[in-house]
PyMOL Python script that loads the backbone (N, CA, C, O; Angstrom):
from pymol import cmd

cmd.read_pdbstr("""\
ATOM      1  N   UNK A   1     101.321 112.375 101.660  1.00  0.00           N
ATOM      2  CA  UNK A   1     101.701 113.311 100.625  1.00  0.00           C
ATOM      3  C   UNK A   1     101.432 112.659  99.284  1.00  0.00           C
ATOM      4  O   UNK A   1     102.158 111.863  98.689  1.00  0.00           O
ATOM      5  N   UNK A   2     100.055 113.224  98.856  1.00  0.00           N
ATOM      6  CA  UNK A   2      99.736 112.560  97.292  1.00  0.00           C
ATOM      7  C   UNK A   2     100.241 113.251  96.363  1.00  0.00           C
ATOM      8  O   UNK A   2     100.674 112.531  95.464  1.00  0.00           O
ATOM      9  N   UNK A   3     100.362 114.222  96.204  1.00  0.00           N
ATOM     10  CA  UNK A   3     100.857 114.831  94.728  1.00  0.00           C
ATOM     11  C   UNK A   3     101.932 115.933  95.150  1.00  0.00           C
ATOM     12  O   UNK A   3     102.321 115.970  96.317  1.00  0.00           O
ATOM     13  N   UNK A   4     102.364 116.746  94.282  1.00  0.00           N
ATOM     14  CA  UNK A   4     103.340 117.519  93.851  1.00  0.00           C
ATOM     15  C   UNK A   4     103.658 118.858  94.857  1.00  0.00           C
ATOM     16  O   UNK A   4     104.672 119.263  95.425  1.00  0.00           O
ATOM     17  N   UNK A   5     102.405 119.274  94.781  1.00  0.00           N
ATOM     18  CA  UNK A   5     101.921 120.788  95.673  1.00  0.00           C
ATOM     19  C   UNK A   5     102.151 120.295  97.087  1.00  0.00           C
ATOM     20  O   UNK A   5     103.139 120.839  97.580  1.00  0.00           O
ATOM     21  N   UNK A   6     101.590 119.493  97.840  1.00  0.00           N
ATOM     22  CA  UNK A   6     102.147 118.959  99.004  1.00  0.00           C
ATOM     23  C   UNK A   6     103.541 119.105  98.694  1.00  0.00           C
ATOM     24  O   UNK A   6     103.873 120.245  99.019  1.00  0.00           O
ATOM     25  N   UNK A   7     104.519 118.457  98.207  1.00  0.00           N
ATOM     26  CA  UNK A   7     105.819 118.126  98.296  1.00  0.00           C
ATOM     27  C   UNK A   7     106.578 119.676  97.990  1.00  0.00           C
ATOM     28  O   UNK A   7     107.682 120.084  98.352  1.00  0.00           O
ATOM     29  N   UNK A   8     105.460 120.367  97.141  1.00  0.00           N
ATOM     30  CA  UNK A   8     106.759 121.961  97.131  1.00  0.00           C
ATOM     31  C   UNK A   8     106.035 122.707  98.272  1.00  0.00           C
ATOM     32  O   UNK A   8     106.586 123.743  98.643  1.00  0.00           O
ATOM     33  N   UNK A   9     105.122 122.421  98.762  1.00  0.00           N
ATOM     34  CA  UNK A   9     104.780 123.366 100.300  1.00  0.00           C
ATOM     35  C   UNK A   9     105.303 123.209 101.350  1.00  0.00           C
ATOM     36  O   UNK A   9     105.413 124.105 102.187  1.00  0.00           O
ATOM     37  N   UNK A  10     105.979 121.305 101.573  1.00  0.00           N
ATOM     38  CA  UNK A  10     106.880 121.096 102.468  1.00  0.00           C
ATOM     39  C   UNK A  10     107.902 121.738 102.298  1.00  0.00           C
ATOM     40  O   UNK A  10     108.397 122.327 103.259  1.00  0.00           O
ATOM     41  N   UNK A  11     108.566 121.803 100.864  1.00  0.00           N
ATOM     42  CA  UNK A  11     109.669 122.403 100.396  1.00  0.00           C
ATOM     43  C   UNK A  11     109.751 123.802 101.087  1.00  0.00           C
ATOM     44  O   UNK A  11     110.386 123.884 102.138  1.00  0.00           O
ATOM     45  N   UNK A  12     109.127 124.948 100.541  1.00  0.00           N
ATOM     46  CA  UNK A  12     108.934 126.189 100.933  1.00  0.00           C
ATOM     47  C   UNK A  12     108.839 126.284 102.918  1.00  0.00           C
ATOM     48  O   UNK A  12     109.516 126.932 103.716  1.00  0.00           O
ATOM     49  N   UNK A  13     107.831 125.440 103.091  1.00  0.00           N
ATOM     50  CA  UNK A  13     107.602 125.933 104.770  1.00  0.00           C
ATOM     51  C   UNK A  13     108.869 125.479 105.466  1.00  0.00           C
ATOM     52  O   UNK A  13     109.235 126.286 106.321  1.00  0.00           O
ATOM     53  N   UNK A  14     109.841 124.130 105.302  1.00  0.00           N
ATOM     54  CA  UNK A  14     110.810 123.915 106.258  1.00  0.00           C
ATOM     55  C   UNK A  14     111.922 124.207 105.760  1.00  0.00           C
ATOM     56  O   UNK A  14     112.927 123.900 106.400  1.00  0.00           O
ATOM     57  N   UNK A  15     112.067 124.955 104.338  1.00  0.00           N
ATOM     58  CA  UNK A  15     113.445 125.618 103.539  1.00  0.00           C
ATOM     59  C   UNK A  15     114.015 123.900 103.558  1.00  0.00           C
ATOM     60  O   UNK A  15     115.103 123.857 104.132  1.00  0.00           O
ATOM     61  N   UNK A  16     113.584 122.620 103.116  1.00  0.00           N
ATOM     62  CA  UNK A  16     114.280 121.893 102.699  1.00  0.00           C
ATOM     63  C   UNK A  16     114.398 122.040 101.418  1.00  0.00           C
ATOM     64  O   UNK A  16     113.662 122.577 100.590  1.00  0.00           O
ATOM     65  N   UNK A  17     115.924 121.231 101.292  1.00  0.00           N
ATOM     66  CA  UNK A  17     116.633 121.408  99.430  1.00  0.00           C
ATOM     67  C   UNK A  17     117.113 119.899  99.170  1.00  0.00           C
ATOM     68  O   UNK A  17     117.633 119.171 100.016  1.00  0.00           O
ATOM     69  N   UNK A  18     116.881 119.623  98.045  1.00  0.00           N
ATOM     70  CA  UNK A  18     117.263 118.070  97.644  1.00  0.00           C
ATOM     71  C   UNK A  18     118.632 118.422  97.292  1.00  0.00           C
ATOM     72  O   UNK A  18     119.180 119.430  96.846  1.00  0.00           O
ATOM     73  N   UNK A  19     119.100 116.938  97.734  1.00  0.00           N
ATOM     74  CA  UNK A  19     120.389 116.718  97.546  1.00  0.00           C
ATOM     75  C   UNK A  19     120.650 117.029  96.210  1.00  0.00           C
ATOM     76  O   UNK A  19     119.756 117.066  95.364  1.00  0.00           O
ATOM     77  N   UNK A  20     122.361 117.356  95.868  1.00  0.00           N
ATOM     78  CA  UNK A  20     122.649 117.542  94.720  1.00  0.00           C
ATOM     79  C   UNK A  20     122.460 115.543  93.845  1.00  0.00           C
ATOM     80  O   UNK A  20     122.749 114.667  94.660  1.00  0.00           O
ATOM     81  N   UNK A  21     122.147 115.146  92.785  1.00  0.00           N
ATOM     82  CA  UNK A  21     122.157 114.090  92.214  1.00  0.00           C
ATOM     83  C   UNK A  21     122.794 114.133  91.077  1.00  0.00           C
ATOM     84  O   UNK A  21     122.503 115.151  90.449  1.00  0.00           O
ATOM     85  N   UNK A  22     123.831 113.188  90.345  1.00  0.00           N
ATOM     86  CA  UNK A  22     124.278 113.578  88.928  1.00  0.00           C
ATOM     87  C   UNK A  22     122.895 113.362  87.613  1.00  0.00           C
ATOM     88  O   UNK A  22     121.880 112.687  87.786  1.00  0.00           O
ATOM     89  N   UNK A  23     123.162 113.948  86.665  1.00  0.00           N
ATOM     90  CA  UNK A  23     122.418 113.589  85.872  1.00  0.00           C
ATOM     91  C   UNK A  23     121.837 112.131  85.393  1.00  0.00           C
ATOM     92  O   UNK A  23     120.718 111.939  84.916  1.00  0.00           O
ATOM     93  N   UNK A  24     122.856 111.144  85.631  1.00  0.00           N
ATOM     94  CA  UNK A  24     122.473 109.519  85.437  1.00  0.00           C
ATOM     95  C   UNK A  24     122.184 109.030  86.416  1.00  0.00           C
ATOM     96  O   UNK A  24     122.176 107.800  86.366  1.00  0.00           O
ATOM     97  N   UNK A  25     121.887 109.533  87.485  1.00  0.00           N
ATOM     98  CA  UNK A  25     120.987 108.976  89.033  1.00  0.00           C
ATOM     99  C   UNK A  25     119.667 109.127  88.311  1.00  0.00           C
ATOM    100  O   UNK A  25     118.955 108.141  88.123  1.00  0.00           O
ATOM    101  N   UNK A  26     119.265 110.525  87.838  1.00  0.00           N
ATOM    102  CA  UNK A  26     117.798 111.379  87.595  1.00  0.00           C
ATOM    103  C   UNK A  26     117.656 110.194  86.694  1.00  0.00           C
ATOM    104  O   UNK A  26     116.846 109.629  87.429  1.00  0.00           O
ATOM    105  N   UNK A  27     117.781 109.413  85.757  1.00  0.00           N
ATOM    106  CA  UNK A  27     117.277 108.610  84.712  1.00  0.00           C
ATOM    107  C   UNK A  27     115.996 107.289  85.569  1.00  0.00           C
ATOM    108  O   UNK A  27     116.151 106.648  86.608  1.00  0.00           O
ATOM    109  N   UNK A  28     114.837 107.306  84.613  1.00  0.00           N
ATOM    110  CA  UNK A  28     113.838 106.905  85.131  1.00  0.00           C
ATOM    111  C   UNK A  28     113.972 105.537  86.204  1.00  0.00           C
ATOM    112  O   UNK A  28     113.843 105.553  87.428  1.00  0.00           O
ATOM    113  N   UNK A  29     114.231 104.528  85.438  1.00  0.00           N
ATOM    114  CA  UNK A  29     114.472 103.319  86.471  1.00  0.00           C
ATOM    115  C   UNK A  29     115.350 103.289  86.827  1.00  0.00           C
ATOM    116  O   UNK A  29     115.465 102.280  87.523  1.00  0.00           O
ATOM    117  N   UNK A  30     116.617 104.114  86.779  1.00  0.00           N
ATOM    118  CA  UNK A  30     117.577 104.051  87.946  1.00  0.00           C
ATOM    119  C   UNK A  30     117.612 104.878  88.956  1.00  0.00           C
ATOM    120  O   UNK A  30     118.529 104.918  89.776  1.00  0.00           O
ATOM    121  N   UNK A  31     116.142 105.927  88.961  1.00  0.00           N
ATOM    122  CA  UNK A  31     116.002 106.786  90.823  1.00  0.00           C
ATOM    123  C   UNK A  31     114.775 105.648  91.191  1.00  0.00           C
ATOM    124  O   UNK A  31     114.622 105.359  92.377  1.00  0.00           O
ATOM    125  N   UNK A  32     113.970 105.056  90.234  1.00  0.00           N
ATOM    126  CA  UNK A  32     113.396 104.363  91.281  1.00  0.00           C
ATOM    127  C   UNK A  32     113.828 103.148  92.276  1.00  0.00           C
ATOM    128  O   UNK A  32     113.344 102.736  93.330  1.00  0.00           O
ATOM    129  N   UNK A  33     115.050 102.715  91.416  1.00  0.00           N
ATOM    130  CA  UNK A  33     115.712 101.775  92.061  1.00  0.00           C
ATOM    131  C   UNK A  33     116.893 102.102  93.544  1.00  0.00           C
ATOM    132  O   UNK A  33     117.370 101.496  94.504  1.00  0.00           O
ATOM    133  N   UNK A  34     116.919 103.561  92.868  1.00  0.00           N
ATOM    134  CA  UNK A  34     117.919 104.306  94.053  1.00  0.00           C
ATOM    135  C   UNK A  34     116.912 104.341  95.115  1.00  0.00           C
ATOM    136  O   UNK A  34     117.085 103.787  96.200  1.00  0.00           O
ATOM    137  N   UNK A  35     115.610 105.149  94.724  1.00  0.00           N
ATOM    138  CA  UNK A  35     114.714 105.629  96.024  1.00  0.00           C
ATOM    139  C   UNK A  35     114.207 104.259  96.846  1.00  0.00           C
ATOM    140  O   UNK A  35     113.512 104.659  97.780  1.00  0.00           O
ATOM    141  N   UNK A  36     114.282 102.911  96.856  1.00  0.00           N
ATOM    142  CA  UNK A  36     113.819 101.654  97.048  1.00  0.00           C
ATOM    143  C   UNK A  36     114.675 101.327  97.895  1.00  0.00           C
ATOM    144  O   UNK A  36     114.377 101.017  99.048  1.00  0.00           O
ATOM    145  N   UNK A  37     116.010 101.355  97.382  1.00  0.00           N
ATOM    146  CA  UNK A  37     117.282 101.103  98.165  1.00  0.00           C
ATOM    147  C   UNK A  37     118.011 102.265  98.939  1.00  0.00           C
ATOM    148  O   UNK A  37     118.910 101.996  99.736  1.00  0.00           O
ATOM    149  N   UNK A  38     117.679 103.345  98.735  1.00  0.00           N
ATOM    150  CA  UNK A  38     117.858 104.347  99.930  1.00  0.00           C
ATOM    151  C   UNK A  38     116.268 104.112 101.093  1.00  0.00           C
ATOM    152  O   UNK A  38     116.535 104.217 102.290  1.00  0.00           O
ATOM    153  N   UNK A  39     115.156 103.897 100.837  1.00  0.00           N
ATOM    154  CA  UNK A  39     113.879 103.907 101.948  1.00  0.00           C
ATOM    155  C   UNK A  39     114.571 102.283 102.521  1.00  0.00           C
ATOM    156  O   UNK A  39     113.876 101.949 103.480  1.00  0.00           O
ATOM    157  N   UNK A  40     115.344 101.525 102.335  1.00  0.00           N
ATOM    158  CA  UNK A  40     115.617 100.462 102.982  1.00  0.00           C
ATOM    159  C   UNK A  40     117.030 100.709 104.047  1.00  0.00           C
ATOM    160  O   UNK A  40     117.258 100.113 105.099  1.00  0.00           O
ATOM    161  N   UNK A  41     118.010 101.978 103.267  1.00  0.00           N
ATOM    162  CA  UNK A  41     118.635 102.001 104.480  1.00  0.00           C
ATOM    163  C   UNK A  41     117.964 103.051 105.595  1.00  0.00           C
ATOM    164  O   UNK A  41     118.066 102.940 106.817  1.00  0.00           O
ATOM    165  N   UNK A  42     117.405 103.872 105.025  1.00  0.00           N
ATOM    166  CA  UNK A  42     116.282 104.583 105.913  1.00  0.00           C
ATOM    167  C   UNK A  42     116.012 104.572 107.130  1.00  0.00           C
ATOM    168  O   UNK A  42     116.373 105.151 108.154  1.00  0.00           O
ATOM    169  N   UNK A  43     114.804 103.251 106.601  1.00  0.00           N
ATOM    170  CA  UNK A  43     114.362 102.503 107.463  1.00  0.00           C
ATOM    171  C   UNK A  43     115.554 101.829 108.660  1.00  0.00           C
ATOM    172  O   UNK A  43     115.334 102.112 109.838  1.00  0.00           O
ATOM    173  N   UNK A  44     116.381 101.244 108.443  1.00  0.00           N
ATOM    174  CA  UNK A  44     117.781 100.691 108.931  1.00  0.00           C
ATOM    175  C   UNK A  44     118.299 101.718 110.191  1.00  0.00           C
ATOM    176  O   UNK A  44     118.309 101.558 111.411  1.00  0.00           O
ATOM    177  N   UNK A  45     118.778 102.993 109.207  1.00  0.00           N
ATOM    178  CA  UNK A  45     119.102 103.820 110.304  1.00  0.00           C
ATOM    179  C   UNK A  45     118.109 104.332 111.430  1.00  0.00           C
ATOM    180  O   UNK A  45     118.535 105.067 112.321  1.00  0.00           O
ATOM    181  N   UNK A  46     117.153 104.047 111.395  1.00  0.00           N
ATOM    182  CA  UNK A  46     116.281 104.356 112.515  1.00  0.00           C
ATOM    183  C   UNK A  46     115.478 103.053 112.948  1.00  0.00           C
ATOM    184  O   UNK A  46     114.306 103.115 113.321  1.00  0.00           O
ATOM    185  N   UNK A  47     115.921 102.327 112.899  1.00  0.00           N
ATOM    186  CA  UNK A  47     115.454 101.010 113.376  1.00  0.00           C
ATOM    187  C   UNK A  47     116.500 100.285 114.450  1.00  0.00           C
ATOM    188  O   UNK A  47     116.407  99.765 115.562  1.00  0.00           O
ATOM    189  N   UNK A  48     117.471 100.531 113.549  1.00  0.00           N
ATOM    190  CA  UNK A  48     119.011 100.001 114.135  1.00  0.00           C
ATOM    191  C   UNK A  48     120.486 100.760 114.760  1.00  0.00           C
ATOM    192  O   UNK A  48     121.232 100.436 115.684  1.00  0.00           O
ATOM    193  N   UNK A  49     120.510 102.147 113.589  1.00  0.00           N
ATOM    194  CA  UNK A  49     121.815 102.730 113.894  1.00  0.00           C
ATOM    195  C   UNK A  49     120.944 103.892 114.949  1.00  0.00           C
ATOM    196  O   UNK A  49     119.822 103.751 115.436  1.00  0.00           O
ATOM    197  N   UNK A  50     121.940 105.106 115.098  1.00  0.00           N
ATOM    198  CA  UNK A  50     121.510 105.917 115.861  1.00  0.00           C
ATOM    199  C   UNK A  50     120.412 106.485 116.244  1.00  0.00           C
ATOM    200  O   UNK A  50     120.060 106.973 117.318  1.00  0.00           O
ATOM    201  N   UNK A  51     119.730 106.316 114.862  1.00  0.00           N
ATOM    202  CA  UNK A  51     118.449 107.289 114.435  1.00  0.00           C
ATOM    203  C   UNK A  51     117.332 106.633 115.389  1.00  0.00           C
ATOM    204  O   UNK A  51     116.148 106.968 115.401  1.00  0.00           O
ATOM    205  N   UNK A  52     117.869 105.728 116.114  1.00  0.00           N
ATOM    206  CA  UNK A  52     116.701 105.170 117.205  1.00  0.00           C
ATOM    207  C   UNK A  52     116.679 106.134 118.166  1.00  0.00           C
ATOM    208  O   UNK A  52     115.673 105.959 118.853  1.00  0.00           O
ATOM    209  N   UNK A  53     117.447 107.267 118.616  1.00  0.00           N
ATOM    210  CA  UNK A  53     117.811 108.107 119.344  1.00  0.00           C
ATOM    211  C   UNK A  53     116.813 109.208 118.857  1.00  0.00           C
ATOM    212  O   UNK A  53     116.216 109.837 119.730  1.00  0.00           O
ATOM    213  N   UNK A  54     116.596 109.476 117.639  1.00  0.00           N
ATOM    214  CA  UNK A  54     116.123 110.802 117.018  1.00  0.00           C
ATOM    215  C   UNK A  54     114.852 110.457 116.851  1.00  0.00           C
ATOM    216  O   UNK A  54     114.165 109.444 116.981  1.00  0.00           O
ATOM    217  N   UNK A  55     114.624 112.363 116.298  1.00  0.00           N
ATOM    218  CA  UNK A  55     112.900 111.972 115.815  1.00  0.00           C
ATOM    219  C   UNK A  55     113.207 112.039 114.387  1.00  0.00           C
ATOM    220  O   UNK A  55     114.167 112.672 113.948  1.00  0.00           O
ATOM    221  N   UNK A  56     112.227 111.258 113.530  1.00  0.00           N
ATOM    222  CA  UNK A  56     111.755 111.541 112.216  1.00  0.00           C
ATOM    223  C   UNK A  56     111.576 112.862 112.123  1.00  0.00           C
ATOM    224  O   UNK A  56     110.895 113.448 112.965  1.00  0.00           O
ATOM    225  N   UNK A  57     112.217 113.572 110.991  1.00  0.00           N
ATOM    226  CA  UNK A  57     111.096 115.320 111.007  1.00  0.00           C
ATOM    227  C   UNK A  57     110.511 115.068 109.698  1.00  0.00           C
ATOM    228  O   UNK A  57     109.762 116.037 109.581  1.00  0.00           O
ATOM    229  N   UNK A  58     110.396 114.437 108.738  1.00  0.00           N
ATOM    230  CA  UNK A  58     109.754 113.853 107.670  1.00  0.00           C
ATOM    231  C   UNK A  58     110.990 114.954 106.159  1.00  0.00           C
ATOM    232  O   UNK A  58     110.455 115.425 105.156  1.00  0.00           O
ATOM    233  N   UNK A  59     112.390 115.082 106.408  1.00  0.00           N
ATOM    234  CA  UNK A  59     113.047 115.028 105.528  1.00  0.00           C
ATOM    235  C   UNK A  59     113.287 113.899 104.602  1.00  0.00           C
ATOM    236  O   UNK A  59     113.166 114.026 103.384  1.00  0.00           O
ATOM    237  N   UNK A  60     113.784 112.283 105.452  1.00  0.00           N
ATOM    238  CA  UNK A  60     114.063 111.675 104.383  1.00  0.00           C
ATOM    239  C   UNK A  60     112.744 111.308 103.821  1.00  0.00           C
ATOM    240  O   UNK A  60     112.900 110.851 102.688  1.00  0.00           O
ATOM    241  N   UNK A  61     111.461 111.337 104.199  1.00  0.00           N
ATOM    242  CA  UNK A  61     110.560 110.686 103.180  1.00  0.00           C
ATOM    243  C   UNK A  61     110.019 111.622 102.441  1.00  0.00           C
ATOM    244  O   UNK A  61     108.882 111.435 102.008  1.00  0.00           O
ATOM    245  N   UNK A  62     110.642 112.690 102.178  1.00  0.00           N
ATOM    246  CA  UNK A  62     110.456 114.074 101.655  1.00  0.00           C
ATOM    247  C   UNK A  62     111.460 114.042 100.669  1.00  0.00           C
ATOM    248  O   UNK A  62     111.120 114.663  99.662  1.00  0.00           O
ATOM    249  N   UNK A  63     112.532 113.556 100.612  1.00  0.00           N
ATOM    250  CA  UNK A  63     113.970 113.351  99.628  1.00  0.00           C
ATOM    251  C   UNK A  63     113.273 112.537  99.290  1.00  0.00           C
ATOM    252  O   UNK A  63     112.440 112.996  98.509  1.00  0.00           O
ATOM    253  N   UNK A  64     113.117 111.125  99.538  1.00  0.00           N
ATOM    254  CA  UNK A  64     112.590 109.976  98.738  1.00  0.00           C
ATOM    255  C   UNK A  64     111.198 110.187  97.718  1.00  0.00           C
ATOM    256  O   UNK A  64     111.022 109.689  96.606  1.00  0.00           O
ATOM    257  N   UNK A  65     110.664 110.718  98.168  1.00  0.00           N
ATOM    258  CA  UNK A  65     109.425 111.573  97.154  1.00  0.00           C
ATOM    259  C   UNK A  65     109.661 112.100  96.098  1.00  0.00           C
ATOM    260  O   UNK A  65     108.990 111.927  95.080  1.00  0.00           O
ATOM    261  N   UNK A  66     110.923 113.018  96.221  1.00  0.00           N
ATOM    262  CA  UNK A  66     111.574 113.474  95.143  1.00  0.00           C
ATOM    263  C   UNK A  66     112.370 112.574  94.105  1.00  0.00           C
ATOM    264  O   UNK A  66     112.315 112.701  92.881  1.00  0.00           O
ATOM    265  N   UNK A  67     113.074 111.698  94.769  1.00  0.00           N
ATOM    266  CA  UNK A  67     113.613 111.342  94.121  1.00  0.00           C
ATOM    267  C   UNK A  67     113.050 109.968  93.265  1.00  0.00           C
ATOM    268  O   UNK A  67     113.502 109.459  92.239  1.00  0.00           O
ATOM    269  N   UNK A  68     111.859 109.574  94.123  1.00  0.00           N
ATOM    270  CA  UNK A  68     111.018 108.764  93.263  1.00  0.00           C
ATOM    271  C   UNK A  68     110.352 109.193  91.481  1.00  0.00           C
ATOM    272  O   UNK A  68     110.693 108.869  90.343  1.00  0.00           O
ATOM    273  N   UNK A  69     109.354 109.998  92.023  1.00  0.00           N
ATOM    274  CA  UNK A  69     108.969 111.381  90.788  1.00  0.00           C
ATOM    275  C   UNK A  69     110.442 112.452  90.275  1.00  0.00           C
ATOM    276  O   UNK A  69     110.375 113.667  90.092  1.00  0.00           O
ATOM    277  N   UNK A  70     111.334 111.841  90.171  1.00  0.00           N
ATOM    278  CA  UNK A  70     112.170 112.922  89.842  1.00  0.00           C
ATOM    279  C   UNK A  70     112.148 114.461  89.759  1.00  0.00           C
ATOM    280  O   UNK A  70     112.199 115.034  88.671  1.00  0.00           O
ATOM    281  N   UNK A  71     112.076 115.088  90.880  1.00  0.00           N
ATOM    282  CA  UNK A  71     111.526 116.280  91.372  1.00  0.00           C
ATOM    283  C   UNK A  71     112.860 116.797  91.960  1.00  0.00           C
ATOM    284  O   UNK A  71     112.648 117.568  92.896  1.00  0.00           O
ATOM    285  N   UNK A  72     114.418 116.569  91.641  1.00  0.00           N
ATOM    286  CA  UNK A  72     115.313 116.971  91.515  1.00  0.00           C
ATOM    287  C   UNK A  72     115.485 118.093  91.522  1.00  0.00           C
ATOM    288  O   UNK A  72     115.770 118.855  92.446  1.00  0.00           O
ATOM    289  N   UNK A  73     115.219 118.356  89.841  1.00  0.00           N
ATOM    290  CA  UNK A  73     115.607 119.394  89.215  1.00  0.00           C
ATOM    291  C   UNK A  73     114.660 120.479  89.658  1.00  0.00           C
ATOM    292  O   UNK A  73     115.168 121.563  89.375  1.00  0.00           O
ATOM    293  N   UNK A  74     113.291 120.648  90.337  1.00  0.00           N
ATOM    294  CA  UNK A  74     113.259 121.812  91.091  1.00  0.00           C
ATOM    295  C   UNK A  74     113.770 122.432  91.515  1.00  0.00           C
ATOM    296  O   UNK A  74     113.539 123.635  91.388  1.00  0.00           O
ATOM    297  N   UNK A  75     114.784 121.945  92.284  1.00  0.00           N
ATOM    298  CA  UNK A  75     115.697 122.672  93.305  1.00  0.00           C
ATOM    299  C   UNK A  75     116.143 123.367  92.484  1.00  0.00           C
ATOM    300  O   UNK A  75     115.865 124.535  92.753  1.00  0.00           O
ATOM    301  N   UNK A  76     116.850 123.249  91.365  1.00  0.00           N
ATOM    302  CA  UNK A  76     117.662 123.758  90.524  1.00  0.00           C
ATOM    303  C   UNK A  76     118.834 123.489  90.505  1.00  0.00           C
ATOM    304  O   UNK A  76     119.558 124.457  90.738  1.00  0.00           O
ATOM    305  N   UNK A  77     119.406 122.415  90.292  1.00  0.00           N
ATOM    306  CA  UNK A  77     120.616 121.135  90.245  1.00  0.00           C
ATOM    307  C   UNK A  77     121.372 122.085  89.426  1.00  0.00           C
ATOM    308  O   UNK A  77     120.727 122.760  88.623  1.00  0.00           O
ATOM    309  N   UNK A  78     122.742 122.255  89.509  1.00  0.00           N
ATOM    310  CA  UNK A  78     123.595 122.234  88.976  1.00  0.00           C
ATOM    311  C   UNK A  78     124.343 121.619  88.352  1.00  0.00           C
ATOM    312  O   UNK A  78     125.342 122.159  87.878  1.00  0.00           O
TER     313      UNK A  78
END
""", "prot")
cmd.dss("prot")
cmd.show_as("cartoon", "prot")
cmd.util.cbc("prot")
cmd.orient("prot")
C-alpha cells in the first residue's frame, strides 16, 4: 500500500474506521513515534500473545498507515 487511494479503498471495501485519537496523539512526531511503538506491539501480539492463533486480515497495518500519514481525521474524529 503506496499511497493514499489504496488506503481509502481498503477503507470503503472492508467498512474499516480508525480508532478515535485525541488531538495531541495526531501531532507530527508524536504519531510517528506512536505508529513505531504500536507496529512493535503488533508484531508481539502475533508472534507471542494469542494472535498466533489468528489470521492477519490487514486491519492493524491499515491503522498503522493511518496513523503514520495522519489520515485520522478522515474518518471524521470527533
Amino acid at each position: 500500500m503506496g499511497d493514499h487511494a489504496a488506503w481509502l479503498q481498503d477503507m470503503y471495501e472492508n467498512r474499516w474506521v480508525m480508532p478515535f485519537t485525541p488531538w495531541w496523539k495526531r501531532l507530527p512526531m508524536i504519531r510517528q513515534i506512536r505508529a513505531v511503538v504500536l507496529k512493535f506491539k503488533v508484531e508481539r501480539h502475533y508472534t507471542v500473545g494469542m494472535g498466533v492463533f489468528g489470521l492477519r486480515t490487514g486491519y492493524d497495518d491499515w491503522v498503522l498507515y493511518g496513523i503514520w500519514y495522519g489520515l485520522a481525521e478522515i474518518k471524521g474524529n470527533k
